[in-house]
C-alpha positions as CSV (number, residue, x, y, z in Angstrom):
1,X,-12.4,-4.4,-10.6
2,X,-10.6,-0.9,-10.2
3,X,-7.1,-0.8,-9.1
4,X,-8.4,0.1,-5.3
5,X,-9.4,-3.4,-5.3
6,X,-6.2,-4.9,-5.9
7,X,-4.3,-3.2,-3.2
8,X,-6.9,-4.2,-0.9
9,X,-6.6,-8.0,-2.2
10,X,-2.7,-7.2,-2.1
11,X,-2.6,-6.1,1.2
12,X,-4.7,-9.1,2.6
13,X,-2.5,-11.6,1.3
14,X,0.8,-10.0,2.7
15,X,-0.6,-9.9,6.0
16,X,-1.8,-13.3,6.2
17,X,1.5,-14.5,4.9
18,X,3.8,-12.2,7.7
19,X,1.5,-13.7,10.3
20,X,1.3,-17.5,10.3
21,X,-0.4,-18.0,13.4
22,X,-3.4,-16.0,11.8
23,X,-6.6,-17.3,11.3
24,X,-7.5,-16.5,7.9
25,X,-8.4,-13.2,8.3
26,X,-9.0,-10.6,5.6
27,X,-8.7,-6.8,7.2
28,X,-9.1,-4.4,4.3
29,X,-7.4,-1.0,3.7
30,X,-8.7,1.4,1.6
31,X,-6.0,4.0,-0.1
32,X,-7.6,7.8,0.1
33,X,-6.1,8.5,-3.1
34,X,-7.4,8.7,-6.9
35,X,-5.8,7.2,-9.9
36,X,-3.1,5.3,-7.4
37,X,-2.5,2.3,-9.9
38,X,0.3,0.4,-7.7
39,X,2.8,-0.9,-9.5
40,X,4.9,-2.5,-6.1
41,X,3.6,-3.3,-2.7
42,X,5.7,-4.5,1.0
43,X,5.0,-4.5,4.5
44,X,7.5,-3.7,7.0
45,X,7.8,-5.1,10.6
46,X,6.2,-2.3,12.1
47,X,2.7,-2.8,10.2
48,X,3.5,-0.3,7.6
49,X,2.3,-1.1,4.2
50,X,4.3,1.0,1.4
51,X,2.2,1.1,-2.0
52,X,4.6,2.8,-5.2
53,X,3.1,4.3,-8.2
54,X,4.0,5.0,-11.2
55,X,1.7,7.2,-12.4
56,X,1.7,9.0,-9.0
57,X,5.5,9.1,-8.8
58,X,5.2,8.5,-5.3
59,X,5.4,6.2,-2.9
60,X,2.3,5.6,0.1
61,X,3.0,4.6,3.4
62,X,-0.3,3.5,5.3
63,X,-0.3,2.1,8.9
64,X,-2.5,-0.9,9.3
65,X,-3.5,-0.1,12.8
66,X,-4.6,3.6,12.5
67,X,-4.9,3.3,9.1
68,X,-2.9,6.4,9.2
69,X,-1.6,7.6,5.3
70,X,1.3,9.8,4.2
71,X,3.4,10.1,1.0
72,X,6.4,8.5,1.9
73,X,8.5,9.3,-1.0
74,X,6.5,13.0,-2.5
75,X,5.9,13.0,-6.5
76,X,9.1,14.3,-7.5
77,X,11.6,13.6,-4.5
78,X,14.7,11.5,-5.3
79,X,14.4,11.6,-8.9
80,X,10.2,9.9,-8.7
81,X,9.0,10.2,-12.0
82,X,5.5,10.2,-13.3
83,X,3.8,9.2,-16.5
């Protein structure tokens, strides 16, 4: 299992918890970006999932309607450190 699968596994769990009148439901989000290990994952109230990385030093904001994805926080920015 590569790390793409646990922010997909990650990511299905933290919406079925936010939404308790879901059926269970498993949408899947896949993260256009290599060597993203995540090391901390949330979900806002506006269906934004934010995915940090250490490796990265950056943080990935992905809409889970459009599946729209940005860098949030940009390797570097704020003092974002990589290994």
């Amino acid at each position: 299992m590569n790390c793409y699968h646990y922010v997909l596994y990650a990511a299905c769990i933290m919406l079925f918890a936010f939404n308790a009148n879901a059926v269970e439901k498993y949408e899947y989000i896949y993260v256009n970006e290599d060597n993203l290990y995540p090391e901390g994952i949330t979900l806002d109230n506006e269906r934004n999932l934010y995915i940090s990385s250490f490796t990265k030093g950056k943080i990935v904001k992905i809409n889970i309607d459009s599946k729209e994805q940005n860098d949030f926080i940009k390797p570097g920015q704020h003092g974002m450190m990589s290994s």
